[in-house]
VMD Tcl script that builds the backbone (N, CA, C; Angstrom):
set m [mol new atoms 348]
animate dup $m
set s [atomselect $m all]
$s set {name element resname resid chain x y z} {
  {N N UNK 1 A 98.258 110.517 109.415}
  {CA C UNK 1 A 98.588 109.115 109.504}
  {C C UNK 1 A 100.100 108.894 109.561}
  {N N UNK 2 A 100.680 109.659 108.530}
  {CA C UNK 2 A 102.415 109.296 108.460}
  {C C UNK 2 A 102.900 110.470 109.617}
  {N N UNK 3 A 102.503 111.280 110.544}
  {CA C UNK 3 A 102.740 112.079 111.100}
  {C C UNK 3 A 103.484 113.350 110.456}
  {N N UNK 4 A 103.110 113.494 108.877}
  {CA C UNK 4 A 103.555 114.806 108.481}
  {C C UNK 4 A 103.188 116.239 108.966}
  {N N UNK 5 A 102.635 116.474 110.057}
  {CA C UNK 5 A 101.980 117.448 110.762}
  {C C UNK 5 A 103.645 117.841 111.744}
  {N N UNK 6 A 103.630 116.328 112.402}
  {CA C UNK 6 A 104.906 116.640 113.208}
  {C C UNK 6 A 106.142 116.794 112.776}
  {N N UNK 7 A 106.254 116.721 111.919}
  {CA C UNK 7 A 107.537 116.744 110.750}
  {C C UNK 7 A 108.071 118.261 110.488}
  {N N UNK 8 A 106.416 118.522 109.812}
  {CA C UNK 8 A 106.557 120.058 109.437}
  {C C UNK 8 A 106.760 120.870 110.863}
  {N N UNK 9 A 106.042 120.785 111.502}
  {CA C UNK 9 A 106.428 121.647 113.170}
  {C C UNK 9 A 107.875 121.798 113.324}
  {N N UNK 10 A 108.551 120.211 113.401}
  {CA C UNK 10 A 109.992 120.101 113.765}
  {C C UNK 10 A 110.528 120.964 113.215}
  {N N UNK 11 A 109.989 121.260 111.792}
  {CA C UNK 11 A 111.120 122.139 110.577}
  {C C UNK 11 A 111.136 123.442 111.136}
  {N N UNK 12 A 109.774 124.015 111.424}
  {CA C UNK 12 A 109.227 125.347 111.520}
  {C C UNK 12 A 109.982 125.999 112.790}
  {N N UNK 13 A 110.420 125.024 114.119}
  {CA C UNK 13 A 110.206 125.568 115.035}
  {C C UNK 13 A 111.120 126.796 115.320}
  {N N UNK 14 A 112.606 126.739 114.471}
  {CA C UNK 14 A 113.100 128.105 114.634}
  {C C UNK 14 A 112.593 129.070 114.433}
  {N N UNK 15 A 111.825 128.899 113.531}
  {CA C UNK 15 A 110.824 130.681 112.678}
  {C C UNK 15 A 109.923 130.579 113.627}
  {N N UNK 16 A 109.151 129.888 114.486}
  {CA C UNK 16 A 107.884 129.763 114.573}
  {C C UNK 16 A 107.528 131.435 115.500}
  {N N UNK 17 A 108.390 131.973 116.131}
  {CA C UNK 17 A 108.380 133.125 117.059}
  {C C UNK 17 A 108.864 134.502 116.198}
  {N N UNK 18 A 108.729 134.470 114.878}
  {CA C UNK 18 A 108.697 135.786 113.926}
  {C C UNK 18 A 108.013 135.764 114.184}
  {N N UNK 19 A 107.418 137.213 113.204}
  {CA C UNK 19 A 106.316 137.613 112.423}
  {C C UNK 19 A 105.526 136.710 111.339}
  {N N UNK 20 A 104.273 136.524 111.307}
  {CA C UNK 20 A 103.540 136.168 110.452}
  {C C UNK 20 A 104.676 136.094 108.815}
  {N N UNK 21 A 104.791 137.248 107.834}
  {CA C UNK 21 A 105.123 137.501 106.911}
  {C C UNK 21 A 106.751 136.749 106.372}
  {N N UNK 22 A 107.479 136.815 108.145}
  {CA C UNK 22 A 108.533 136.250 108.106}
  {C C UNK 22 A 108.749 134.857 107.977}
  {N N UNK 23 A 107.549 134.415 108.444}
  {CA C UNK 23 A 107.873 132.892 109.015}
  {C C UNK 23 A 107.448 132.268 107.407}
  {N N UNK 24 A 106.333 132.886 106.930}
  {CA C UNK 24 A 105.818 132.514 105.320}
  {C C UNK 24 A 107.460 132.728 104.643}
  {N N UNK 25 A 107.995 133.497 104.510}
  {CA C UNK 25 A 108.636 133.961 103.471}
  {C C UNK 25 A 109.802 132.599 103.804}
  {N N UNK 26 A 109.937 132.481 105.293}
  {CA C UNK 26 A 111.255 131.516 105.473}
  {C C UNK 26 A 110.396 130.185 104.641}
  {N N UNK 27 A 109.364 129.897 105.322}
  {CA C UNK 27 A 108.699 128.205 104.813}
  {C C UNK 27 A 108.146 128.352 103.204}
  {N N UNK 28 A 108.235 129.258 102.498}
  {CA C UNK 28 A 108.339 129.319 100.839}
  {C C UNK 28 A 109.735 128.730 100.989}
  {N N UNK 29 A 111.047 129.593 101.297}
  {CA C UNK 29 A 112.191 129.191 100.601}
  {C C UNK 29 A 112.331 128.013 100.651}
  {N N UNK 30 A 112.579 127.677 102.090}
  {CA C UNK 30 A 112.587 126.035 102.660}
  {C C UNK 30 A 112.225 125.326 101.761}
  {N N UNK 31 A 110.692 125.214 101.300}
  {CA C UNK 31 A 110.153 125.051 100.683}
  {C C UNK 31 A 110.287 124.610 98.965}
  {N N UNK 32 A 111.117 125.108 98.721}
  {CA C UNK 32 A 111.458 126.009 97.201}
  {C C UNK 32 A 112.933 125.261 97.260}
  {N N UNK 33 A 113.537 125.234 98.530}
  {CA C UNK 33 A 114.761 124.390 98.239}
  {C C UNK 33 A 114.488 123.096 98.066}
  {N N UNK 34 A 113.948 122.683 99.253}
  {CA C UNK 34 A 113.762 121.072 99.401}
  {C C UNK 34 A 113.186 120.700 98.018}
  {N N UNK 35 A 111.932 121.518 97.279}
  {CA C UNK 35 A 112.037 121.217 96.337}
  {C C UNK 35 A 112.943 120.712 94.954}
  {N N UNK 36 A 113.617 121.968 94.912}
  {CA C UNK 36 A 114.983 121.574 94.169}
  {C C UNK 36 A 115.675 120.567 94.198}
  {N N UNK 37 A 116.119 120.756 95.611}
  {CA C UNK 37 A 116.802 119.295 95.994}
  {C C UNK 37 A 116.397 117.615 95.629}
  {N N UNK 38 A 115.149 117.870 95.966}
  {CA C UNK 38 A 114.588 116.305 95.401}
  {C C UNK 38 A 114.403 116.252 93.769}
  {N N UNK 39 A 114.216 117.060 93.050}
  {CA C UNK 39 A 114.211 117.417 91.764}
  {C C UNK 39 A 115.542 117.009 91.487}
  {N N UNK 40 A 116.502 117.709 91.848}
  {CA C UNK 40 A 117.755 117.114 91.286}
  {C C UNK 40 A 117.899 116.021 91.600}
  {N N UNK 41 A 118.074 115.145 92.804}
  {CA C UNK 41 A 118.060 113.710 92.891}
  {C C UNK 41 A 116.996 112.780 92.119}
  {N N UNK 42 A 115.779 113.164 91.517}
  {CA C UNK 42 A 115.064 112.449 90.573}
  {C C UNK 42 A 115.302 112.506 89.369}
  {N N UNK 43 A 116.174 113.486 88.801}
  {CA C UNK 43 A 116.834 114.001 87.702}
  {C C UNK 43 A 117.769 112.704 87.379}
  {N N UNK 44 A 118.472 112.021 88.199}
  {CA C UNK 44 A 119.590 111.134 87.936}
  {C C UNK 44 A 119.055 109.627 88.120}
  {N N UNK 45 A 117.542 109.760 88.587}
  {CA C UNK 45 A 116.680 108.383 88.507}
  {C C UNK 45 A 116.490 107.994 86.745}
  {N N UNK 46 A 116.445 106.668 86.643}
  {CA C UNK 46 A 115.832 105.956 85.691}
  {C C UNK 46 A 115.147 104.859 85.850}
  {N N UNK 47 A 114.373 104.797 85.528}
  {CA C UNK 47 A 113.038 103.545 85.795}
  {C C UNK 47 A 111.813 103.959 86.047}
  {N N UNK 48 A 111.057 103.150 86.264}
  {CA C UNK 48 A 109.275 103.036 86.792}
  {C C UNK 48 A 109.018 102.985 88.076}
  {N N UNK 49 A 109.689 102.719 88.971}
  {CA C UNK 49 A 109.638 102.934 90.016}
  {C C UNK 49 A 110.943 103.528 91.275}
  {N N UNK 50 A 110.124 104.347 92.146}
  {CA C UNK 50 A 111.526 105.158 92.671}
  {C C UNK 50 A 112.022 104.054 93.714}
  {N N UNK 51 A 113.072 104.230 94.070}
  {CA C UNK 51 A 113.909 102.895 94.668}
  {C C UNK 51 A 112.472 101.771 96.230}
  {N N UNK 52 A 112.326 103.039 97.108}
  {CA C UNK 52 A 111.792 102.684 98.339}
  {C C UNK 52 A 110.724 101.434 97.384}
  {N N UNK 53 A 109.530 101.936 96.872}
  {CA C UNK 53 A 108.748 100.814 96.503}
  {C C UNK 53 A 109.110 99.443 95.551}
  {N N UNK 54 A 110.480 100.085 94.969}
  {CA C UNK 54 A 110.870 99.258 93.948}
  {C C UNK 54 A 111.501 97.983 94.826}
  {N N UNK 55 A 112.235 98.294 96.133}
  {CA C UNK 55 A 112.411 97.759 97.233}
  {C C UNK 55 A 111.675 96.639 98.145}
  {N N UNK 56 A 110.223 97.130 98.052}
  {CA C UNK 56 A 109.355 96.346 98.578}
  {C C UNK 56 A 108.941 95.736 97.569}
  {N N UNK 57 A 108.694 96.243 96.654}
  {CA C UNK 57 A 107.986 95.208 95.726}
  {C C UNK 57 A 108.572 93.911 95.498}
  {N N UNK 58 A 109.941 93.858 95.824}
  {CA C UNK 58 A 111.289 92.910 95.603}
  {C C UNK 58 A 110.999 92.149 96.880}
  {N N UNK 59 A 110.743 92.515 97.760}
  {CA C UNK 59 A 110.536 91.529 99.084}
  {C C UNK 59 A 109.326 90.782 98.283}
  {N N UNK 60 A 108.109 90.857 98.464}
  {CA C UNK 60 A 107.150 90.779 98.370}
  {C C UNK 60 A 107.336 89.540 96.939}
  {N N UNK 61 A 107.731 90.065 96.061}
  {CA C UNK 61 A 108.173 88.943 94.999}
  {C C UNK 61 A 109.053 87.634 95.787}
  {N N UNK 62 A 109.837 87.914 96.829}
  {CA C UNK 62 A 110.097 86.849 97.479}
  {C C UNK 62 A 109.366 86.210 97.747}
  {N N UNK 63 A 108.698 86.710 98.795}
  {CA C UNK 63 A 107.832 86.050 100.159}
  {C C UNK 63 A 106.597 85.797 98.843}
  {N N UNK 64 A 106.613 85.941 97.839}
  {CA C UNK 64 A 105.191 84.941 96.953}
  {C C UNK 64 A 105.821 83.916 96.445}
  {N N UNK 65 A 106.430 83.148 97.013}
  {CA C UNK 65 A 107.016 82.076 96.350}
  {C C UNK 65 A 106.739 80.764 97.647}
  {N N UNK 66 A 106.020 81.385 98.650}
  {CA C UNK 66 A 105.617 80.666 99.451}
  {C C UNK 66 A 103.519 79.802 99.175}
  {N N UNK 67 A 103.459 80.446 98.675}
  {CA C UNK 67 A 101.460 80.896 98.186}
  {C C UNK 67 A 101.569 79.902 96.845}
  {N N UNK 68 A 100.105 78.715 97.430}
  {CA C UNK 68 A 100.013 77.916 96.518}
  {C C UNK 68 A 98.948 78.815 95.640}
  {N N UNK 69 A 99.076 79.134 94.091}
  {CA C UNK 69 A 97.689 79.414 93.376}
  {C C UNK 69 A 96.442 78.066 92.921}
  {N N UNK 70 A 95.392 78.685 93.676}
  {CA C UNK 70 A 94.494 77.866 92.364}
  {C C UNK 70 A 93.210 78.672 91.895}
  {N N UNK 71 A 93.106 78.351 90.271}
  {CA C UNK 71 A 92.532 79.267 89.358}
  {C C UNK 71 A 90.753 78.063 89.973}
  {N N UNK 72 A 89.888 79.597 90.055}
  {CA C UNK 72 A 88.746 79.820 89.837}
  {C C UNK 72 A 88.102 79.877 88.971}
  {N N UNK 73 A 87.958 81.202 88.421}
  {CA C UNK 73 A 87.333 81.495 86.986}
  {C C UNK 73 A 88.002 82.095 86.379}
  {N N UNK 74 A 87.619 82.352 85.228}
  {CA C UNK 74 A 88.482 83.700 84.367}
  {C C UNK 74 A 89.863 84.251 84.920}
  {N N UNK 75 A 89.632 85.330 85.684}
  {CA C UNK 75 A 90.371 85.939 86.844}
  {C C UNK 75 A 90.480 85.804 87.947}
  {N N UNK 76 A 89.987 85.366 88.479}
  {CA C UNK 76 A 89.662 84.632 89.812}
  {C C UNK 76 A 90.783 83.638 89.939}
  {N N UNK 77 A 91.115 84.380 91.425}
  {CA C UNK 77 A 92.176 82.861 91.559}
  {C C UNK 77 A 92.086 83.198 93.417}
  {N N UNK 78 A 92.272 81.490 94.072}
  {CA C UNK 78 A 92.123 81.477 95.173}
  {C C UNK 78 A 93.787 81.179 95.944}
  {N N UNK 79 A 94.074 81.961 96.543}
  {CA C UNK 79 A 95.582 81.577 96.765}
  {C C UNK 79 A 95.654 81.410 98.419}
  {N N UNK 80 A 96.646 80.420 98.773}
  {CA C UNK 80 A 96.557 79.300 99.852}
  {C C UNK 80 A 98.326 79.553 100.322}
  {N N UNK 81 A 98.314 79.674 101.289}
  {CA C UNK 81 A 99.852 79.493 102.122}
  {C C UNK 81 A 100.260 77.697 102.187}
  {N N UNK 82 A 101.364 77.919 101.736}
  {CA C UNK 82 A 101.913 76.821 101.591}
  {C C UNK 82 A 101.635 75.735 102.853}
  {N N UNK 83 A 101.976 76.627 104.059}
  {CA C UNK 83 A 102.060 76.339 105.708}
  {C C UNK 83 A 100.797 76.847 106.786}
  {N N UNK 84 A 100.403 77.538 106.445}
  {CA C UNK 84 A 99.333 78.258 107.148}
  {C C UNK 84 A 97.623 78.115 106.283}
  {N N UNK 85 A 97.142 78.069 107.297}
  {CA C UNK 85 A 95.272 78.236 106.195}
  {C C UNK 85 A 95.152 79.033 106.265}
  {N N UNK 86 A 95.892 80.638 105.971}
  {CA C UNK 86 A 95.307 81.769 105.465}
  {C C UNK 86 A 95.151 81.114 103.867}
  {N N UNK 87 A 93.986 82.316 103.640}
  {CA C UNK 87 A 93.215 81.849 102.179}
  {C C UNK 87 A 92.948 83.436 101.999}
  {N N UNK 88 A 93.337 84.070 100.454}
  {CA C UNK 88 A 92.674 85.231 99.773}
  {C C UNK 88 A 91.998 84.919 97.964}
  {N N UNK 89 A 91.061 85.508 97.968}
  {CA C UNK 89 A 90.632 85.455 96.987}
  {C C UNK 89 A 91.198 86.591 96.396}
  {N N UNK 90 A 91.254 86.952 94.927}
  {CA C UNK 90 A 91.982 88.097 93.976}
  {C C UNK 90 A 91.350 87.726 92.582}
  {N N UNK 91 A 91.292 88.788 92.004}
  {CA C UNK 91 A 90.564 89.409 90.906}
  {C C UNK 91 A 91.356 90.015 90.372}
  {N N UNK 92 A 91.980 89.501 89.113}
  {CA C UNK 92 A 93.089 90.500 88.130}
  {C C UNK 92 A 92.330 91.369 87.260}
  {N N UNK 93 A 91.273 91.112 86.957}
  {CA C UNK 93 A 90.585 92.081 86.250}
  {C C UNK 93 A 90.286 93.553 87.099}
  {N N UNK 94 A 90.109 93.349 87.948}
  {CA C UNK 94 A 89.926 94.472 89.010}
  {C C UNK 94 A 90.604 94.988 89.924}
  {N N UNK 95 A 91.867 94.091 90.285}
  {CA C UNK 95 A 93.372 94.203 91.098}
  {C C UNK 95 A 92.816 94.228 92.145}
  {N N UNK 96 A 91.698 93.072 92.617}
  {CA C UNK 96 A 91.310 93.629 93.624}
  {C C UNK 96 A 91.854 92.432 94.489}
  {N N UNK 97 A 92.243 92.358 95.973}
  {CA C UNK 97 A 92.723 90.977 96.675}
  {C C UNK 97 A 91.932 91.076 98.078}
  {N N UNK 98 A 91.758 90.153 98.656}
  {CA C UNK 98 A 90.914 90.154 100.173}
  {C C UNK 98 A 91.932 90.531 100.665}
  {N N UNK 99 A 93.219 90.511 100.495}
  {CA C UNK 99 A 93.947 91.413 101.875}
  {C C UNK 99 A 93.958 92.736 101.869}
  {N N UNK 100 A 93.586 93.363 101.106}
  {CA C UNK 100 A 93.385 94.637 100.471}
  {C C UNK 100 A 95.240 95.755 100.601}
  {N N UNK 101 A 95.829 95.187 100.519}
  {CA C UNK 101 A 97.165 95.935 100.618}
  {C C UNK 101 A 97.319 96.533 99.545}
  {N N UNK 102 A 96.882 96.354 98.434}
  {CA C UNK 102 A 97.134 97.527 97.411}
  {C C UNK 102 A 96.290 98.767 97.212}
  {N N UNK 103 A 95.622 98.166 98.123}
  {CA C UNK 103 A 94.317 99.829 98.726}
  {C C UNK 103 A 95.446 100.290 99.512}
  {N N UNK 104 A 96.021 99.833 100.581}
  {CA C UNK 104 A 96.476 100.348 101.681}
  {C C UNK 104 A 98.041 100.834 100.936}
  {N N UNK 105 A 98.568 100.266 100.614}
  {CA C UNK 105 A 99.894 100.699 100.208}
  {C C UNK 105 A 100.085 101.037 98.635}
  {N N UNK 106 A 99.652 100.800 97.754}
  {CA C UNK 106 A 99.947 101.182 96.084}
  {C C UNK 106 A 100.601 100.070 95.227}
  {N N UNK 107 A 101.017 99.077 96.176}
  {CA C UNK 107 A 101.413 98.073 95.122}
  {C C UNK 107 A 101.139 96.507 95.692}
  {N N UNK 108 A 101.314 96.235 94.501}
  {CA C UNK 108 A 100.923 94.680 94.173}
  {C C UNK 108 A 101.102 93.823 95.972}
  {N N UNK 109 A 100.367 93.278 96.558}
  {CA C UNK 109 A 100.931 92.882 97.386}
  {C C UNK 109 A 101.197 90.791 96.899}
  {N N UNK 110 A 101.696 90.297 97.942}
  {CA C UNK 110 A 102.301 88.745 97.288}
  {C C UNK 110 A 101.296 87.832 96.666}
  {N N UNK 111 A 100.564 87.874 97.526}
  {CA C UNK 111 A 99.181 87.100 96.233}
  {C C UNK 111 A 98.716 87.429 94.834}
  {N N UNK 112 A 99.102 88.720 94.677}
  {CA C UNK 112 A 98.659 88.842 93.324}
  {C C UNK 112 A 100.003 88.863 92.284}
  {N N UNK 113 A 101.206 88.651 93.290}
  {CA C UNK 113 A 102.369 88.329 92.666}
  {C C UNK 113 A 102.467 86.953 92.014}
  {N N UNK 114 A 102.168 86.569 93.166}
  {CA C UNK 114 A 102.250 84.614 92.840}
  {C C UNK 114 A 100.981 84.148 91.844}
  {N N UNK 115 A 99.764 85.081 91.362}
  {CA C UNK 115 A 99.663 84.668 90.632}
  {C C UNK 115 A 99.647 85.318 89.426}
  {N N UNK 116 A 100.427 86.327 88.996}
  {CA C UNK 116 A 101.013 86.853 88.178}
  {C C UNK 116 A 101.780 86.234 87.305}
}
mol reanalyze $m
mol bondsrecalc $m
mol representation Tube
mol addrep $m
């Protein structure tokens, strides 16, 4: 889906014309560095979230300031565009929303911001 297939190829393609044993031993190190490398740059992180999502989540807290809420039941809440008749229903008990973006991406998407 994210095209990590083609990614890894790009990396490989100098080794790709060794030997079997060679080309492993190069894509361990590679491997073994890049590791490191991101290790040390998470080493100097602090917080709950790493910047990229912490990023979106910050848009997204914007753009819910557009979304009228109105409460249903319990948890239930029906949320309405200020300007537009899109309409989602959301379930805090279950994090669940009809746009389903937190299936698709991992975080909160704006409806369940706005009624947060």
């Amino acid at each position: 889906m994210n095209n990590l297939c083609e990614c890894f190829n790009s990396v490989i393609l100098l080794v790709r014309d060794k030997p079997k044993i060679a080309m492993l031993d190069w894509i361990r190190t590679y491997l073994m560095t890049r590791f490191n490398f991101i290790r040390g740059k998470m080493s100097n992180f602090e917080g709950n979230l790493i910047p990229r999502p912490m990023k979106r989540l910050d848009w997204e807290v914007e753009k819910a300031k557009s979304w009228f809420i109105e409460h249903v039941g319990e948890f239930l809440f029906k949320v309405t565009h200020t300007l537009f008749t899109k309409k989602f229903i959301l379930n805090l008990t279950t994090r669940n929303c009809s746009c389903n973006f937190r299936e698709l991406v991992g975080i909160p998407c704006r409806h369940v911001v706005s009624a947060i």
